[in-house]
C-alpha atoms as an extended CHARMM CRD file, in Angstrom:
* protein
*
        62  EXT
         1         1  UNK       CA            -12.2970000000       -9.9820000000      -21.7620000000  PROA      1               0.0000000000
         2         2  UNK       CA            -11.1580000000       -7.5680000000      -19.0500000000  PROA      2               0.0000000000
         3         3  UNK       CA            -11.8090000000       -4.7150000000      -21.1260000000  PROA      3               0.0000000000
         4         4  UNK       CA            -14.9960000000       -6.1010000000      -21.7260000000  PROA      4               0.0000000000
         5         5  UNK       CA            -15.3480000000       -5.0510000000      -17.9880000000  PROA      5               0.0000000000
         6         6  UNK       CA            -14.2710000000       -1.7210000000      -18.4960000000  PROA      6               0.0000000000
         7         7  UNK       CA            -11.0410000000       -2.5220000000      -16.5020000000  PROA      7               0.0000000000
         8         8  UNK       CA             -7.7280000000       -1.3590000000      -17.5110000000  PROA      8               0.0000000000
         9         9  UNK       CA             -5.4900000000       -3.8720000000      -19.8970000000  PROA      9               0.0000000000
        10        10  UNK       CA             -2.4310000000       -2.6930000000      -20.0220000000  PROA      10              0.0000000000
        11        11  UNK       CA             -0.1080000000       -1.5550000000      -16.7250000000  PROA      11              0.0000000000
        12        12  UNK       CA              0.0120000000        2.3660000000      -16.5500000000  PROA      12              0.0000000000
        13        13  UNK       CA              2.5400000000        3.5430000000      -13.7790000000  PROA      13              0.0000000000
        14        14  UNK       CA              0.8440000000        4.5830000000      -10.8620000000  PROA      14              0.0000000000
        15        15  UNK       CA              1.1830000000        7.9720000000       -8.8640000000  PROA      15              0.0000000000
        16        16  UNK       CA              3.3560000000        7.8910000000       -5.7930000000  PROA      16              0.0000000000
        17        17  UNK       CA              2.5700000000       10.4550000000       -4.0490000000  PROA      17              0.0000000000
        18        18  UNK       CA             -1.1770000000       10.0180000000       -4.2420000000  PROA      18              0.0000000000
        19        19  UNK       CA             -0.4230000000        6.1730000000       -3.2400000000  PROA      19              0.0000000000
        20        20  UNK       CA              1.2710000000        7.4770000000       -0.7000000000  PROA      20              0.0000000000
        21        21  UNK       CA             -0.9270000000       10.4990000000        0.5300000000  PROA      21              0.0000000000
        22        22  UNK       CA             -4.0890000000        7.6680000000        0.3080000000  PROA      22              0.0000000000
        23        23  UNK       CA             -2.4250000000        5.6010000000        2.7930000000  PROA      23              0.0000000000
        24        24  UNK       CA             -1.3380000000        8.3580000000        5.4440000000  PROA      24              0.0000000000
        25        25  UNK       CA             -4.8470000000        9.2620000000        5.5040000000  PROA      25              0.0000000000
        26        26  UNK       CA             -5.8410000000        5.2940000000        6.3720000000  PROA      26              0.0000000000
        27        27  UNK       CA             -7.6260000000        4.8980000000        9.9890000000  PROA      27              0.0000000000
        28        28  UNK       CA             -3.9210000000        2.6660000000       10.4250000000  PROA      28              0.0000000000
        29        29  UNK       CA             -1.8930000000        5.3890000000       10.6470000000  PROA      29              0.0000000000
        30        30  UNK       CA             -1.1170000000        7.0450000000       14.3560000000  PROA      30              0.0000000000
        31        31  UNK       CA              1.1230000000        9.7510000000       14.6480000000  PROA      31              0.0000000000
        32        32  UNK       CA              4.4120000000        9.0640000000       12.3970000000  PROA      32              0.0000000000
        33        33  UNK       CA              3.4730000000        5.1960000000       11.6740000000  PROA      33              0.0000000000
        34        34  UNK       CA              0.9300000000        2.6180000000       10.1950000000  PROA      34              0.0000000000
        35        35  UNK       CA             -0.0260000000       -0.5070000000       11.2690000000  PROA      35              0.0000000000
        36        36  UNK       CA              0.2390000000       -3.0890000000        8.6080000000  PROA      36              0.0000000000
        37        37  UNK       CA             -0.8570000000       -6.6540000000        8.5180000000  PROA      37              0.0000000000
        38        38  UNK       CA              2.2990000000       -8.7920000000        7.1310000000  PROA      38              0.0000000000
        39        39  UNK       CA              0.6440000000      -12.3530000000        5.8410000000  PROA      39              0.0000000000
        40        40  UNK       CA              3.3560000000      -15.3880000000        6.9210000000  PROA      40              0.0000000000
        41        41  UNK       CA              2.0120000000      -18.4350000000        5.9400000000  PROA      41              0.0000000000
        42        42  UNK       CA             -1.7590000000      -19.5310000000        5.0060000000  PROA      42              0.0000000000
        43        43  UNK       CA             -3.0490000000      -18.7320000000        8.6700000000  PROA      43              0.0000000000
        44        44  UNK       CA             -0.6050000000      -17.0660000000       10.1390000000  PROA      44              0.0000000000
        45        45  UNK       CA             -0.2090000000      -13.1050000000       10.0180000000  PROA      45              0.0000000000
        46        46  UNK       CA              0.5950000000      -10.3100000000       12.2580000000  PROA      46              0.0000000000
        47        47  UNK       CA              0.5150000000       -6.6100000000       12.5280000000  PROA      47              0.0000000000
        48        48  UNK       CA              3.9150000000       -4.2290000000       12.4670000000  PROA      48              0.0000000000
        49        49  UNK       CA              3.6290000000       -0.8960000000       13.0550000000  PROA      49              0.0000000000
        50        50  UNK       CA              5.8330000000        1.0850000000       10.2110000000  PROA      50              0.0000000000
        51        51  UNK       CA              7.1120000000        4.7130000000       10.2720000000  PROA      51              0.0000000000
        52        52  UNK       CA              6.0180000000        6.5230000000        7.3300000000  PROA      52              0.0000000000
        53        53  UNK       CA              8.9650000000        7.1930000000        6.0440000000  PROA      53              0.0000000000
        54        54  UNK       CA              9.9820000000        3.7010000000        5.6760000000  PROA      54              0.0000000000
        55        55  UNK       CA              6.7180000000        3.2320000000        4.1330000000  PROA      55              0.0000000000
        56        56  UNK       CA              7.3760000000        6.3000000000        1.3500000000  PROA      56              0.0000000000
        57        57  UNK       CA             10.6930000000        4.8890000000        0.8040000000  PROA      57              0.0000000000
        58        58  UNK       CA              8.8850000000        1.2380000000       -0.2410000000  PROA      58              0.0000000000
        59        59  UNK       CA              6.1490000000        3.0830000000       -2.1620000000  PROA      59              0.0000000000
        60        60  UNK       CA              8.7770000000        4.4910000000       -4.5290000000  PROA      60              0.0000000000
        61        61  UNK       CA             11.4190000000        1.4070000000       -5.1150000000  PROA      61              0.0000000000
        62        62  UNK       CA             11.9660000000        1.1930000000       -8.5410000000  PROA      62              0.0000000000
């Protein structure tokens, strides 16, 4: 059914760097960090500001 959709069915490994390069170029991102929305609990959320780096580092776990 999904491909009836002309969505992908199987998992293809995605590009870090362009993840990554997307996301520094995000209207979040001031100087050396982003600001990212961290989801608790149903209703209860809050931003954190991360540097970059840490965020590269998360983009590429294995």
């Amino acid at each position: 059914m999904v491909e009836a959709f002309g969505l992908p069915a199987r998992y293809q490994p995605w590009d870090e760097e362009k993840i990554f390069q997307a996301m520094t170029h995000d209207k979040k991102v001031r100087g050396d960090k982003i600001r990212i929305v961290i989801v608790e609990d149903i209703g209860k959320s809050r931003i954190m500001s991360v540097p970059l780096n840490e965020l590269r580092e998360y983009v590429t776990l294995e």
